[in-house]
N, C-alpha and C positions, 0 to 999 in steps of 0.2 A: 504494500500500500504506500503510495508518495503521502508524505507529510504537508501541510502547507508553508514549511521553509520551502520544501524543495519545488514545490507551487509557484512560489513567487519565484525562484531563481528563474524556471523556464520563461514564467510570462513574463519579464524581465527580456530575459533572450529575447524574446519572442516578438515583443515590441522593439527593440534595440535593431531586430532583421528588418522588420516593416519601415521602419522610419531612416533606415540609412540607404534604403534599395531607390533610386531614383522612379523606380515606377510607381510607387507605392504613392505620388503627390497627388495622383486624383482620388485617393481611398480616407475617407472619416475613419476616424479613430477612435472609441469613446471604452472609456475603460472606468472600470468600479472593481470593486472587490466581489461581486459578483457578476457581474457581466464582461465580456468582451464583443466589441460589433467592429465589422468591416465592412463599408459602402463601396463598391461597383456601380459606376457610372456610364449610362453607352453603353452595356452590353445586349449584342448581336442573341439569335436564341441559343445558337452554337454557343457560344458562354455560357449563357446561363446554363446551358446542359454541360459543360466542364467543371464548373460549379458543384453541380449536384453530384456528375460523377466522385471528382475529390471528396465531395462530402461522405460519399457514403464507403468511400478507402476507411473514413475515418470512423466510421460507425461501427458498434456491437450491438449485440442482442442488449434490450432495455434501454437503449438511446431511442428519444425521441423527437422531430421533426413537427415543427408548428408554423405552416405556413399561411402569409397574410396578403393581401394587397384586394386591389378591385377585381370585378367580374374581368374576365377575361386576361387578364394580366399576368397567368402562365403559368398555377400554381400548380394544377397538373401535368403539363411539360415539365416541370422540373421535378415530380414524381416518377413521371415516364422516365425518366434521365435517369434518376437515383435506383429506380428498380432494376433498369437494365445494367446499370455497373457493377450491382448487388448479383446479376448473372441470372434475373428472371428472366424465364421465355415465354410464361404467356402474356398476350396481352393486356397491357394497361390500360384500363377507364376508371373515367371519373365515375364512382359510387354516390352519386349527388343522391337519387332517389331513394337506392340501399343502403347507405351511409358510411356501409364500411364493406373495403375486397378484404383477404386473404389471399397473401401467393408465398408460394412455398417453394419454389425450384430454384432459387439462387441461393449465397455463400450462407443469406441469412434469411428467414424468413420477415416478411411484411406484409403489417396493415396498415393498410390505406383508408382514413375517413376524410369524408367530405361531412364539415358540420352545418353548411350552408342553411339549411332549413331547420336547425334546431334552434327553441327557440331561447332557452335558458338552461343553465347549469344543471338542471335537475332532468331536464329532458336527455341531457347527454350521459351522465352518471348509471341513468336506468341502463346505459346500453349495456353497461358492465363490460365496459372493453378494456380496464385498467388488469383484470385477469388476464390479458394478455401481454399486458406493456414487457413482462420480465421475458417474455418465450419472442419474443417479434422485436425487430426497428418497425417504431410507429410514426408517420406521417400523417399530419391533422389539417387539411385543409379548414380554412375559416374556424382554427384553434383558439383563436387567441381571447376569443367570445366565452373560453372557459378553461383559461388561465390556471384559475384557484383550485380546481380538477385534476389539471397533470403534471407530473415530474416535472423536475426540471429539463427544458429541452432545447435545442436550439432551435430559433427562430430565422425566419426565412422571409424578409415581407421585399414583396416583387410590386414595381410600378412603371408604367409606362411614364419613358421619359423622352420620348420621340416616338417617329411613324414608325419602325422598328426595331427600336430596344428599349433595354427596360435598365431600370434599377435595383441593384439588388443587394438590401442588407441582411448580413450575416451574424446573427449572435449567437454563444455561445454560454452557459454558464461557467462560473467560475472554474469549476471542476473537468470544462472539456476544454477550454482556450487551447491546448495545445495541439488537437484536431483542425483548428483553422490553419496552422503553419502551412499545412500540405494543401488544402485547398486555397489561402491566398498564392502561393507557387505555381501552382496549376494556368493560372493567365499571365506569368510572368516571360513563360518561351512563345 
């Protein structure tokens, strides 16, 4: 188990890599003692699908995925993205009506919810899909409407910031910052 000395040393590092790399001048930086985020500006969808890939290099079983932004603004593509890096081969859709897929064929299994049409925390809770958080990488679209419900995870909020790309910030709780090293890397070649 890392202690939180050795917590801080890495986010230390970690931040010390970000801020000396000349690429890194168009990425937000906002750090707390438990958060860290990274902004992506202008990203193409192929980004954002590099994104998601890295992300999910960096994922285990019990990591969870909470993504935000408007209709249409990608949160599913970058599901699609994160599943197939994860090495699933079936098809990916958005569970909007069913609220939640299961796929099982890649490194790690995942669920996928769309919370879109739930309307409060109690409607989400009955689904009892926390029974699964430890056995799955969980991915929540329109999560963030029930925060106080799930782990801690990282967050994902996508917006359109032109005709074709988006923005895309990245956080992380304290305890995973060091999973973004490898996906801020990922847009650096």
């Amino acid at each position: 188990m890392i202690g939180p000395a050795h917590r801080n040393a890495r986010y230390r590092k970690l931040l010390a890599l970000w801020s000396a790399h000349p690429i890194w001048a168009s990425i937000m930086q906002e750090t707390s003692s438990k958060t860290v985020s990274v902004t992506f500006d202008r990203l193409g969808l192929s980004s954002v699908c590099k994104v998601a890939a890295a992300l999910a290099n960096a994922l285990n079983l019990g990591d969870c995925v909470v993504l935000a932004g408007p209709l249409a603004a990608g949160k599913t593509t970058f599901v699609q993205a994160l599943a197939r890096a994860l090495g699933e081969t079936d098809p990916i859709t958005s569970p909007t009506f069913t609220l939640a897929h299961f796929y099982s064929r890649g490194r790690l299994p995942l669920l996928h919810v769309d919370a879109y049409r739930l309307e409060n925390v109690h409607d989400f809770t009955d689904l009892a899909l926390d029974d699964f958080y430890d056995t799955h990488v969980t991915a929540i679209e329109w999560g963030e409407k029930f925060s106080s419900a799930l782990p801690p995870a990282y967050r994902v909020e996508l917006t359109p910031d032109g005709d074709k790309t988006r923005r895309l910030t990245l956080s992380a709780p304290g305890e995973e910052y060091i999973g973004l090293n490898s996906v801020v890397g990922v847009l650096q070649g």
